[in-house]
DRENDODO-869639 format. One record per residue (C-alpha): residue number from 1; x, y, z. Coordinates in nm, 2 decimals. Example, Ala and Ser with C-alpha at 12.3 -4.5 7.8 and 13.67 -1.06 7.14 Angstrom:
// residues 2
num=1 east=1.23 north=-0.45 up=0.78
num=2 east=1.37 north=-0.11 up=0.71
This chain:
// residues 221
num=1 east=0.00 north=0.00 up=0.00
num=2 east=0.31 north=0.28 up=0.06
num=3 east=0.44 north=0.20 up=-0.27
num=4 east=0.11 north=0.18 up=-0.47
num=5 east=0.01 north=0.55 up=-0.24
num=6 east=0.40 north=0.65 up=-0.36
num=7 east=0.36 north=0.61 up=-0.72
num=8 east=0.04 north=0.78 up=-0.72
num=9 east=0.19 north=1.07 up=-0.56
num=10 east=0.51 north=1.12 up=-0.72
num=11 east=0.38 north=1.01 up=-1.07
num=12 east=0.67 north=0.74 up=-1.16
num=13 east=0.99 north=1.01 up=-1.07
num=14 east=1.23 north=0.81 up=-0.92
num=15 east=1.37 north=1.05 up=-0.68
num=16 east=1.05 north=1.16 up=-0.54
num=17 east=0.95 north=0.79 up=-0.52
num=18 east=1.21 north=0.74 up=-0.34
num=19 east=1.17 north=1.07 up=-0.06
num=20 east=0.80 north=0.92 up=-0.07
num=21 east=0.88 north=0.55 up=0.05
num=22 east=1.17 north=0.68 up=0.33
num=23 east=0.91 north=0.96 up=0.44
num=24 east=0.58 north=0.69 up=0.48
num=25 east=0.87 north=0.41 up=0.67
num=26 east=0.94 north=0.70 up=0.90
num=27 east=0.59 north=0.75 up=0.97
num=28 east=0.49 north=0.40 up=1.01
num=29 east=0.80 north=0.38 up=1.26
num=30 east=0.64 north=0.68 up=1.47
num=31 east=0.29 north=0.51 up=1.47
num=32 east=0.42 north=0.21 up=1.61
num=33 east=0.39 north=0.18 up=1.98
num=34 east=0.72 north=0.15 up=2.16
num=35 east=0.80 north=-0.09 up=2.48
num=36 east=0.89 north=0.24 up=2.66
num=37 east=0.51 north=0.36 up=2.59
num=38 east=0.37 north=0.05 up=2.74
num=39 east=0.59 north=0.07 up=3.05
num=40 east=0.48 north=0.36 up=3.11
num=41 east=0.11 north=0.30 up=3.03
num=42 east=0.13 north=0.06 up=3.28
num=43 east=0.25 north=0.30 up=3.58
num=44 east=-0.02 north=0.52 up=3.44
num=45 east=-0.26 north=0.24 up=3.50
num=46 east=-0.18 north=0.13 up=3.81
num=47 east=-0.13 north=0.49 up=3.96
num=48 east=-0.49 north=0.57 up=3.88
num=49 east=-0.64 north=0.27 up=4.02
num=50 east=-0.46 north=0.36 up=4.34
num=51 east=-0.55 north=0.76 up=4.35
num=52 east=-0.96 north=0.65 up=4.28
num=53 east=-0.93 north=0.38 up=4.57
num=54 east=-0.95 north=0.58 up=4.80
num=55 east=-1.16 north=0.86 up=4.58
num=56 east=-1.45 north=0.62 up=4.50
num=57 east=-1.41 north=0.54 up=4.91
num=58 east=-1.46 north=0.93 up=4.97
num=59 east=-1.79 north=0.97 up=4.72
num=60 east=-1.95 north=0.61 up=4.98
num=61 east=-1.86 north=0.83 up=5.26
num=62 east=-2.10 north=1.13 up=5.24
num=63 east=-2.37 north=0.86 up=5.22
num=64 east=-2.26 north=0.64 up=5.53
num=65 east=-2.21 north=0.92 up=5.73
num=66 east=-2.57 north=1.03 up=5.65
num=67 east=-2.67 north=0.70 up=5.77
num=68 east=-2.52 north=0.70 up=6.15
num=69 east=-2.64 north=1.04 up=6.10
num=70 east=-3.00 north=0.96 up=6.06
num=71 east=-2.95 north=0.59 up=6.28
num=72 east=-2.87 north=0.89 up=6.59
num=73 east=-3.19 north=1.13 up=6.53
num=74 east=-3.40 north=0.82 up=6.52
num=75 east=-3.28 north=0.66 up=6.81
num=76 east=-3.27 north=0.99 up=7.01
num=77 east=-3.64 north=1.00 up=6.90
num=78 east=-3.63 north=0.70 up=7.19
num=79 east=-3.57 north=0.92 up=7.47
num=80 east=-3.78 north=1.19 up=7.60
num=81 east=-3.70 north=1.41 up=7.86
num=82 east=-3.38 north=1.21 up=7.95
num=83 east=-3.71 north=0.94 up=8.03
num=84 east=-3.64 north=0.62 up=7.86
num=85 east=-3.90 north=0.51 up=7.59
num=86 east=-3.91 north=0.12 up=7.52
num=87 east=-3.78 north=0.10 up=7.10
num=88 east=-3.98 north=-0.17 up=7.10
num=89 east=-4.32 north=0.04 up=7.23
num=90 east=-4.25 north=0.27 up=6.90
num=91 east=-4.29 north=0.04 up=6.60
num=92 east=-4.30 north=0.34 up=6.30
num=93 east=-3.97 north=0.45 up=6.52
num=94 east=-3.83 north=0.12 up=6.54
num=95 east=-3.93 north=0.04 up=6.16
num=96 east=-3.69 north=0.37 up=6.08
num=97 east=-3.39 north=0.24 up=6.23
num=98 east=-3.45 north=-0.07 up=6.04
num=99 east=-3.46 north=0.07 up=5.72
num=100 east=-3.19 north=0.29 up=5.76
num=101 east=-2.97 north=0.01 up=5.89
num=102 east=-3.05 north=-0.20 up=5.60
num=103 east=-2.94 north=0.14 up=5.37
num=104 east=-2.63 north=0.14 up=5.51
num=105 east=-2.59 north=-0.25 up=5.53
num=106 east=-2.66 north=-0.18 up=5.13
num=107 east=-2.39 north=0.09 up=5.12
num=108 east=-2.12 north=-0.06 up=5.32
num=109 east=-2.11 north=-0.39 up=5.08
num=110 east=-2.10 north=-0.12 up=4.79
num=111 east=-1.80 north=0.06 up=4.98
num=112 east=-1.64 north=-0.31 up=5.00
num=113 east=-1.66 north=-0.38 up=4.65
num=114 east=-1.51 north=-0.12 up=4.49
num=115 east=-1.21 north=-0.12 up=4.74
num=116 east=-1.17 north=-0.48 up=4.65
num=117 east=-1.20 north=-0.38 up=4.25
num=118 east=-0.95 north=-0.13 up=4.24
num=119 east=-0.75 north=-0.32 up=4.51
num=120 east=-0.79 north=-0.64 up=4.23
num=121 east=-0.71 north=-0.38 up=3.92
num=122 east=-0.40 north=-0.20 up=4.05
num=123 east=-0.24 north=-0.52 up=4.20
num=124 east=-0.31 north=-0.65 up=3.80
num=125 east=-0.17 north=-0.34 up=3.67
num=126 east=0.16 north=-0.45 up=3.93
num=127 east=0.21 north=-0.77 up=3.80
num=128 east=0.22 north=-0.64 up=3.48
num=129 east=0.47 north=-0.42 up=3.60
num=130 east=0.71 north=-0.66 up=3.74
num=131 east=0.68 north=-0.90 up=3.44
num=132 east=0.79 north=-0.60 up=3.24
num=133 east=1.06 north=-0.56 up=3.42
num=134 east=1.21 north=-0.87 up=3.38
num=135 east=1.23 north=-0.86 up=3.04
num=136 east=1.65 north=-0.78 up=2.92
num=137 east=1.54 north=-0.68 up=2.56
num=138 east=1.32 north=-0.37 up=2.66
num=139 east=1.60 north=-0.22 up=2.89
num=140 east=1.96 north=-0.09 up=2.80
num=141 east=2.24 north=-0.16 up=2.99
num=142 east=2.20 north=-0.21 up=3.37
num=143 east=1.87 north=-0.05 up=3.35
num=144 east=1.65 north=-0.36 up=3.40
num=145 east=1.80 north=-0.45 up=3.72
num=146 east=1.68 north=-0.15 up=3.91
num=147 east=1.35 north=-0.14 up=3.68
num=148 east=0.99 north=-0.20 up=3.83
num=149 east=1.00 north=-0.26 up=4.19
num=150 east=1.38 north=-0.37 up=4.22
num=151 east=1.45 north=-0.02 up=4.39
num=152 east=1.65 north=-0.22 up=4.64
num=153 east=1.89 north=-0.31 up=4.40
num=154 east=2.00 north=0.08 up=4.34
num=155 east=2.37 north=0.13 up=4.42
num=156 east=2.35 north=0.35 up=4.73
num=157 east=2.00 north=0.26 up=4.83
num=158 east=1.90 north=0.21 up=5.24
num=159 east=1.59 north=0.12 up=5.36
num=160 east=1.39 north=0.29 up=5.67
num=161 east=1.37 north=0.09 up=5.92
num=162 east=0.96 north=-0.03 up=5.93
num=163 east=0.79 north=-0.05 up=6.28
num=164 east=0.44 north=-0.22 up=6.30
num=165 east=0.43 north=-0.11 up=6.66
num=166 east=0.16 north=0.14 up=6.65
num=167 east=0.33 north=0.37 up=6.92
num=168 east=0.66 north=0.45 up=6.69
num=169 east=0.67 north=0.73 up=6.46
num=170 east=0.87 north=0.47 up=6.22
num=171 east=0.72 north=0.41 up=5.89
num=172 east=0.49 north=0.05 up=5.89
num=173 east=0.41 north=-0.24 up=5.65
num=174 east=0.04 north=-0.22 up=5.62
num=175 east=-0.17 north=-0.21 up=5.34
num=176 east=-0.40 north=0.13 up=5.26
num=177 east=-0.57 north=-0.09 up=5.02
num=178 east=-0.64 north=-0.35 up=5.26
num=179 east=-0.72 north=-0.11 up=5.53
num=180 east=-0.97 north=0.04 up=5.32
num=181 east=-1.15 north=-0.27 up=5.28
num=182 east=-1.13 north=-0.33 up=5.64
num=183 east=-1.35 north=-0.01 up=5.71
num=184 east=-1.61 north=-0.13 up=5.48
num=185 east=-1.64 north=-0.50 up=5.68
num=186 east=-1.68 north=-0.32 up=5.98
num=187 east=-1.93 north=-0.10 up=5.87
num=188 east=-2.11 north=-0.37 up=5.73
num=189 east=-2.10 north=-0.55 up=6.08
num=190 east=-2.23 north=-0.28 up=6.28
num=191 east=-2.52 north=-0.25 up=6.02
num=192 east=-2.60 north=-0.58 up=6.03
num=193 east=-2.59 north=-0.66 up=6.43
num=194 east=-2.83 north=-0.27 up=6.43
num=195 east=-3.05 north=-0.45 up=6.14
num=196 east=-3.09 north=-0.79 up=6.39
num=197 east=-3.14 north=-0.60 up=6.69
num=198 east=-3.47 north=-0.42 up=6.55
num=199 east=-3.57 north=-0.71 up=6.39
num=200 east=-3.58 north=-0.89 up=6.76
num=201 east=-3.74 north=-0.58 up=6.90
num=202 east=-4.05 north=-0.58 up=6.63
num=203 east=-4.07 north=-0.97 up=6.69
num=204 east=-4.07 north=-0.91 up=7.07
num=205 east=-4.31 north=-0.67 up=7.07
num=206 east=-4.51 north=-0.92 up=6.86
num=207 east=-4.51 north=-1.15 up=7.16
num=208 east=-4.61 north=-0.85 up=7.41
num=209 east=-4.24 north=-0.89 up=7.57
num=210 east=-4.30 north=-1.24 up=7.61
num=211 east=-3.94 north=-1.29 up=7.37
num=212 east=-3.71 north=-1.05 up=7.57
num=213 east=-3.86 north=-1.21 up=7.91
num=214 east=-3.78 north=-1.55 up=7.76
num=215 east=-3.43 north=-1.41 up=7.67
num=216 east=-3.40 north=-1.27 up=8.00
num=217 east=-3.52 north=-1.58 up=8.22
num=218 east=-3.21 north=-1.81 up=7.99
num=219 east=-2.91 north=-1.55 up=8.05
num=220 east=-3.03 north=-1.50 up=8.44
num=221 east=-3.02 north=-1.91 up=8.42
């Protein structure tokens, strides 16, 4: 196709011809997509997974705090004049607090999700990384010894010392990633154990008390 697109341009004359097949090769060599271009795609990749962890975890938050927000108001609704009002007397109150615990149950296994997502995407865009890396032909030199993660083998290079002791101002081996998803299991148990604990209080009210007395009478025993 260059050479059939060069002798319609330059019209058989061999020294344009010629300019026309070197200029098309030099093109077709600048369209092509070099190993540096991937490496760095890759970084690219992997960095923005990592930044949008923790922003997709900020856009949950808004939502979740609105949620204990609301849980509060409706379980303050319980008390009147520091006097005590059974949840379980209250069933549109209690029926609230259900709901929203089930809204946040809903939002917390959303927030676990997509930390676990990007946590899956960025740890894929690493492996990529280090099997880059690895490669001899796409480096020069010395350059793949110290390329990827292999920042340990850098002439010169010391590591901080890493303290897991939580006291220390010393840098420690944790995991954001895995931290993040941590937040959104615990959020999804205190959701849950709120969800259960209304559900027993509708049921026991159901039974006139008779379920809390039962419950009662076996923990006294």
């Amino acid at each position: 196709s260059q050479i059939v697109s060069c002798v319609w341009d330059a019209n058989l004359d061999d020294d344009k011809f010629e300019r026309c097949i070197a200029m098309k090769g030099n093109k077709d060599q600048e369209d092509r997509i070099s190993p540096k271009e991937v490496y760095k795609d890759l970084w690219q990749c992997r960095d923005f997974e990592l930044q949008h962890c923790w922003q997709r975890s900020i856009f949950l938050t808004a939502f979740l705090i609105a949620c204990y927000a609301g849980y509060g108001q409706v379980i303050l609704a319980t008390f009147d004049e520091r006097k005590y009002i059974p949840l379980g007397a209250n069933q549109i109150v209690n029926g609230y607090a259900f709901v929203i615990s089930l809204i946040g149950s809903i939002l917390s296994v959303f927030w676990i999700q997509m930390s676990k997502a990007s946590k899956a995407w960025y740890e894929c865009y690493e492996k990529a990384i280090v099997a880059f890396a690895d490669q001899e032909q796409y480096f020069e030199g010395e350059v793949e010894k110290i390329a990827g993660f292999k920042y340990r083998n850098i002439p010169g290079y010391e590591p901080d010392r890493i303290s897991n002791w939580l006291w220390t101002t010393a840098g420690g081996g944790y995991s954001p990633s895995k931290i993040n998803v941590a937040i959104g299991h615990l959020s999804l148990l205190i959701w849950l154990i709120a969800a259960v604990a209304h559900i027993a209080i509708a049921f026991d009210a159901q039974l006139n008390g008779g379920f809390s007395q039962m419950l009662k009478s076996w923990i006294c025993h």
